[in-house]
N, C-alpha and C positions, 0 to 999 in steps of 0.2 A: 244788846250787849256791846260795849264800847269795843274797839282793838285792844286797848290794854289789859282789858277782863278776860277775852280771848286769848290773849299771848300766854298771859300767867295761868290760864286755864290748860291753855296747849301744855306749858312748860310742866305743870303738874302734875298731867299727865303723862307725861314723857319722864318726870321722877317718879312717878306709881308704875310705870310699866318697865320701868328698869329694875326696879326693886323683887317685882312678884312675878316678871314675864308675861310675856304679849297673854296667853289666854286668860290667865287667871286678872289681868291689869282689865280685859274688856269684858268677863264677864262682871267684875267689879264698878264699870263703868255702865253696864247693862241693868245691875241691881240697884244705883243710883236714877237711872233712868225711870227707872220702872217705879221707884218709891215719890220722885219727883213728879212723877203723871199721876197717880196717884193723890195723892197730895194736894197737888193744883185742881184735879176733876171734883174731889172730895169739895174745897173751898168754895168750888163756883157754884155747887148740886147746893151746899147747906147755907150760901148765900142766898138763892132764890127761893128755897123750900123753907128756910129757917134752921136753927142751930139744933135744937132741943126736941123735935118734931122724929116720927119715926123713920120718915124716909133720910134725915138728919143719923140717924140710928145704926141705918142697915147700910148707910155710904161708908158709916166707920167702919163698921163688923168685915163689908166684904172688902173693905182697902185692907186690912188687918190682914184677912187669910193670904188678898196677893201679894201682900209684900213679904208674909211669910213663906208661901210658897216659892218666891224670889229670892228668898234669903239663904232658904235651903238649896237651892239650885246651884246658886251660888259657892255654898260649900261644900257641895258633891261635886262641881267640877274644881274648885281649891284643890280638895283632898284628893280627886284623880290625877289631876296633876302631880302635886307633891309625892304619889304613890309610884307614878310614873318613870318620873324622875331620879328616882329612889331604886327603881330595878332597872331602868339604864345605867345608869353610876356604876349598880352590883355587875351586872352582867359585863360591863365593860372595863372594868377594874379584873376582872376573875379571868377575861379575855387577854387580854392587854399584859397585864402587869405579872406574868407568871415569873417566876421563879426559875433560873434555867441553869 
């Protein structure tokens, strides 16, 4: 990867983990991970075995389940977060912001 692929990848990430907050930005960056190893293990297993063959077959099936597994993961901690965040706000609004 060149510096400037790097940079813009840094900087990309630094606009993803602004936007969604640090855990939910790295498990995001975690779920790309994981789909990009995938992916590549997938290409190199169906380059040597063949495309159409069954071990070709059972490389897709089982990258399928991990990446679905990883996806869901992924938005189980999303939505803990967001659930999170969501009764800090309440709690500290109801604390804070009383009436007097």
């Amino acid at each position: 990867m060149s510096d400037f692929d790097r940079n813009n990848c840094s900087k990309e990430n630094e606009a993803n983990e602004n936007e969604d907050g640090f855990v939910k930005g790295v498990s995001k960056e975690a779920n790309d991970f994981i789909h990009n190893t995938v992916d590549t293990s997938g290409k190199i297993i169906k380059s040597i075995t063949g495309e159409g063959g069954l071990i070709g077959k059972t490389v897709d099936s089982s990258g399928n389940i991990v990446k679905k597994a990883s996806e869901k993961g992924s938005d189980v901690i999303g939505k803990t977060v967001d659930n999170s965040s969501k009764a800090f706000k309440s709690i500290k609004d109801k604390t804070f912001n009383r009436k007097k």
